[in-house]
C-alpha positions in Angstrom: 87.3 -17.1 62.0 89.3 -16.4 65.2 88.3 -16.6 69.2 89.6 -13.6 70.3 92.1 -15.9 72.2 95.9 -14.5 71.9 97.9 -16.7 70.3 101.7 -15.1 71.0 103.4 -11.6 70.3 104.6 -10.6 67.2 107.3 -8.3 66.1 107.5 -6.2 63.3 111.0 -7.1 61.5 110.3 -5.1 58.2 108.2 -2.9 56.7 107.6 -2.1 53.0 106.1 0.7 51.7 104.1 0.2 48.7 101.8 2.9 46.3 98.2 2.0 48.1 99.1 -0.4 50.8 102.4 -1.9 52.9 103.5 -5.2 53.9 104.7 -5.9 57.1 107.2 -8.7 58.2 106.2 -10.7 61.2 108.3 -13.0 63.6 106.0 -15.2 65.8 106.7 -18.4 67.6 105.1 -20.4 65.0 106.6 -19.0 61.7 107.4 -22.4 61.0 104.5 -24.1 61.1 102.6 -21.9 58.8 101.8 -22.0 55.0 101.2 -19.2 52.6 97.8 -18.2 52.5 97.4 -18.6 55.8 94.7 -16.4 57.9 96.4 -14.5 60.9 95.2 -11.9 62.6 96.7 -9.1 63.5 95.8 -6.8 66.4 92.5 -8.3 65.6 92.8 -7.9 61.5 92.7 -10.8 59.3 95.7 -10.5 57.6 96.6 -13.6 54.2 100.1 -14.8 54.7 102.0 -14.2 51.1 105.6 -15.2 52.1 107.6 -17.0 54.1 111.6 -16.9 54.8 113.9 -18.2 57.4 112.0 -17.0 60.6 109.9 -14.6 59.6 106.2 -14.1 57.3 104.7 -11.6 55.3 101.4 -10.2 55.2 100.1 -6.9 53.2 97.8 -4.9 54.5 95.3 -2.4 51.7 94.8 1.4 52.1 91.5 0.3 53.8 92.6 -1.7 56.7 95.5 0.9 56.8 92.6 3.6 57.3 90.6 1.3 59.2 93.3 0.2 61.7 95.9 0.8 63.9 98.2 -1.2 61.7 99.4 2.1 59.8 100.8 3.3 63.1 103.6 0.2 63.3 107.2 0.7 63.2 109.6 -1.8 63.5 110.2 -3.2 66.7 106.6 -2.7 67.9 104.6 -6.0 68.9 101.3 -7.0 67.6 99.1 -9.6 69.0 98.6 -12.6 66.9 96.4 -15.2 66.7 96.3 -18.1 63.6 92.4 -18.8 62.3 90.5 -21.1 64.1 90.5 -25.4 62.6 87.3 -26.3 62.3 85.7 -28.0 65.0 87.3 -26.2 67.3 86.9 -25.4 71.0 86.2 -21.8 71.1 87.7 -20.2 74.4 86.4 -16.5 73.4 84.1 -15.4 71.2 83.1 -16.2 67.3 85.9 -13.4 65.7 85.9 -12.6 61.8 88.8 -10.5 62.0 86.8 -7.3 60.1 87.9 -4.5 62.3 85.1 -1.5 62.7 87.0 0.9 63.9 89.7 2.2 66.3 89.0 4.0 70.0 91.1 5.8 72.2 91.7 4.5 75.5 90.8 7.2 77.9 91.8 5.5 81.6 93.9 3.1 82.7 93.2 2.1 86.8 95.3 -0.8 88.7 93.5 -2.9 90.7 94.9 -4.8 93.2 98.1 -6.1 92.6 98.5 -6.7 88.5 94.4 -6.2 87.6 93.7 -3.3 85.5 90.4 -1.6 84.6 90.7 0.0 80.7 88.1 2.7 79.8 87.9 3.2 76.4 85.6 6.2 74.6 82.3 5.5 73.2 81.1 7.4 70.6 77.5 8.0 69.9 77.0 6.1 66.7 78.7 2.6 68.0 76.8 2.5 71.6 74.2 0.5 70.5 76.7 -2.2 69.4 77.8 -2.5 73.5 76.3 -4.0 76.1 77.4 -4.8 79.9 78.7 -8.2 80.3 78.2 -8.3 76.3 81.6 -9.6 73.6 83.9 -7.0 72.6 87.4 -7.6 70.9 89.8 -5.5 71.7 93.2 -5.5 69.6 92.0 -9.2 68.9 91.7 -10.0 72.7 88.2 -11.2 73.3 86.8 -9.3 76.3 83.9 -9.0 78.0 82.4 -5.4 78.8 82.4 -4.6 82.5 80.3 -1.2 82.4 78.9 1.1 80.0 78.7 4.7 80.6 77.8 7.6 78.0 80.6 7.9 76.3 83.0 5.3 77.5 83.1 1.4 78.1 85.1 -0.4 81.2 86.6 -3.8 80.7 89.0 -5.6 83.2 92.4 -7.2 82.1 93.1 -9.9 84.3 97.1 -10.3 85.3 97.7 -13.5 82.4 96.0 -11.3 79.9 98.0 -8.0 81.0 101.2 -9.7 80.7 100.2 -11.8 77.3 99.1 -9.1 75.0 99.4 -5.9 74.3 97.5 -4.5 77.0 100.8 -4.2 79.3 101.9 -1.3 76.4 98.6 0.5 76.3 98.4 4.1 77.3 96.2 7.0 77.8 95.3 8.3 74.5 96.5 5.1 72.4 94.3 3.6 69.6 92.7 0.2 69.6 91.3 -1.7 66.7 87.7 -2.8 67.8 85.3 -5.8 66.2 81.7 -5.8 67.7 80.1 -8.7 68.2 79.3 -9.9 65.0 75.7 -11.0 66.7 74.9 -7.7 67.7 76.0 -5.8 64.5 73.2 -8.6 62.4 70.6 -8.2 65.1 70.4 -4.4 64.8 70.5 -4.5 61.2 67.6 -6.5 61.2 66.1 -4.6 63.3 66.2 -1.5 61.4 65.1 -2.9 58.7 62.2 -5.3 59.9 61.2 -3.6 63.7 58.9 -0.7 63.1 60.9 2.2 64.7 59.5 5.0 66.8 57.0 7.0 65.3 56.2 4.9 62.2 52.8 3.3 61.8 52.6 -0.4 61.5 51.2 -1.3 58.3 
């Protein structure tokens, strides 16, 4: 579990290309406090630690988060958010994050605000609007966010300056991919309520 809390920027040292899946070689400010098996995520994906040498770790990623992701899209020399899983007991600064990614969406606008504020608009499709609400928990490339607005379509959030300048957000472009996690509240609640609300047009029984 993860807080949607940026931890520090990671760079891509190495990648490996394998038959179904690739593993990726990470250098992050706390290579050396970590243990194989540890939980990490990745531009929001959970990603199992498998090997650890001089300054750098190791993590594979599977043909589904590969699909899934925007982790596919790496090179070496890119930077990755990265965030270690939570201890338990733990003071929880975003949001509860499993580190499951749903699916990726294109950013659509970037507008300045002010000095260093920025307002991200990011595309909406259809059959995920249910799963975003204004002022609602969204993660982002594993940056916890709150939505700011919700249009048809498209969703606003705002990146304050320490956010802009600590993530990833300060490389995003028009037309770029991000991984996206819905809240994991909302994705139960409307699953129960298909399943247990009678919908429109049914009779009650």
């Amino acid at each position: 579990m993860f807080s949607g809390i940026v931890e520090a920027l990671g760079t891509v040292q190495a990648i490996e290309k394998m038959e179904r899946a690739r593993r990726l070689w990470i250098h992050a400010p706390f290579v050396e406090e970590i243990t194989l098996g540890s939980s990490i995520a990745h531009n929001g994906a959970c990603l199992t630690v498998v090997a650890v040498k001089h300054r750098f770790y190791c993590v594979e990623v599977v043909e589904e988060t590969l699909q899934r992701t925007n982790l596919g899209k790496l090179q070496v020399g890119d930077i990755v958010n990265v965030e270690r899983s939570l201890p338990l007991g733990a003071r929880v600064e975003g949001h509860l994050v499993q580190g499951h990614i749903d699916t990726t969406l294109e950013v659509i606008e970037v507008e300045k605000v002010g000095e260093d504020s920025y307002y991200f608009t990011f595309e909406l499709p259809e059959s995920w609007s249910h799963l975003v609400v204004e002022k609602g928990s969204i993660a982002l490339d594993g940056v916890s966010l709150t939505v700011a607005s919700v249009q048809k379509g498209a969703f606003r959030v705002a990146i304050i300056p320490w956010t802009y300048t600590h993530t990833t957000f300060s490389r995003l472009r028009k037309g770029m991919r991000v991984n996206v996690e819905f809240d994991i509240m909302a994705k139960y609640l409307w699953q129960w309520s298909q399943r247990y609300l009678p919908q429109e047009g049914s009779e009650r029984s």
